[in-house]
N, C-alpha and C positions, 0 to 999 in steps of 0.2 A: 504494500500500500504506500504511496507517494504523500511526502511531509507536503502539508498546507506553511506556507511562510509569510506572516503575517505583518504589518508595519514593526508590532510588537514583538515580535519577534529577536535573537540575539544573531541571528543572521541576517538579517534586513538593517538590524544597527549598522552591526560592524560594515558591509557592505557601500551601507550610506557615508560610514563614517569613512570609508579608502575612496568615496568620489572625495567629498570633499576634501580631502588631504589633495590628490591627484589636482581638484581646481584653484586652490592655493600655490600650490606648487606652479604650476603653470600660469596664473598670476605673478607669482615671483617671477617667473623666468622670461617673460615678457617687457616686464619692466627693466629689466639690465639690460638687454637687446635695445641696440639703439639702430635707426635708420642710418644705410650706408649708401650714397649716390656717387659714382665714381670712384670707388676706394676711399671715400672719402666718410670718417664720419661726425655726424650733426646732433648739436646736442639742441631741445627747446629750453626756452628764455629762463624757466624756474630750474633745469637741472646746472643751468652756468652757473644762477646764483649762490646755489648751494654749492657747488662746487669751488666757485671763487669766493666763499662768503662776502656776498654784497647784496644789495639792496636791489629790487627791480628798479629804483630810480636812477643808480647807480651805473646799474646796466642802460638805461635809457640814456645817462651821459656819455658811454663811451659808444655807443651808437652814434650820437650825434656828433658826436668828436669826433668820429670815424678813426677810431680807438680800435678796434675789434671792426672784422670781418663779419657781415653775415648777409642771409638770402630769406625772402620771405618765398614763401611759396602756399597758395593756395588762404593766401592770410595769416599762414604762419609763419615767425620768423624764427628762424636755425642758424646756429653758429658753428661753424666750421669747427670740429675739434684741435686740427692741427694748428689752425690760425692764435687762437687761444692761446695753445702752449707757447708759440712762437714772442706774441704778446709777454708773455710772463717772462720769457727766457730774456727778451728784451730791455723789460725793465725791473730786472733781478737786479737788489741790491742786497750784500751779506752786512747785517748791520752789526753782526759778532762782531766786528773786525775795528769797532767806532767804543766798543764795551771791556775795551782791555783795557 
């Protein structure tokens, strides 16, 4: 005779419980995946911030300054990852060096 499995059931948990692990998971892993156009990749305007800890106004001045490289597309605007670095490597200063 064939088991009935019911919501309540400890099979229908666990079951539910490995989707949602499996849709978390794949949530995570979506979000570190960044869009690549050319070899190239583009971060959106709130991952710069967080990653250069600044401000979106911040970022809106070095936009206008033409500080920083970027591209809008379809309304939205993307920054070059490599431009960034570049940017920073630029204006790297070691300030150890003023603390001796």
């Amino acid at each position: 005779m064939a088991e009935i499995i019911t919501k309540d059931s400890d099979e229908f948990k666990e079951l539910t419980g490995w989707i949602k692990k499996t849709g978390k998971a794949v949530e995570n892993a979506t979000v570190r995946i960044r869009p690549t156009i050319a070899d190239e990749h583009y971060l959106k305007g709130d991952d710069v911030c967080r990653k250069l800890h600044i401000s979106r106004r911040t970022l809106q001045t070095l936009r206008d300054e033409k500080a920083i490289l970027y591209t809008s597309i379809g309304g939205t605007l993307l920054y070059p990852e490599s431009g960034l670095y570049e940017v920073l490597k630029k204006n790297y200063r070691d300030f150890r060096r003023f603390m001796k």
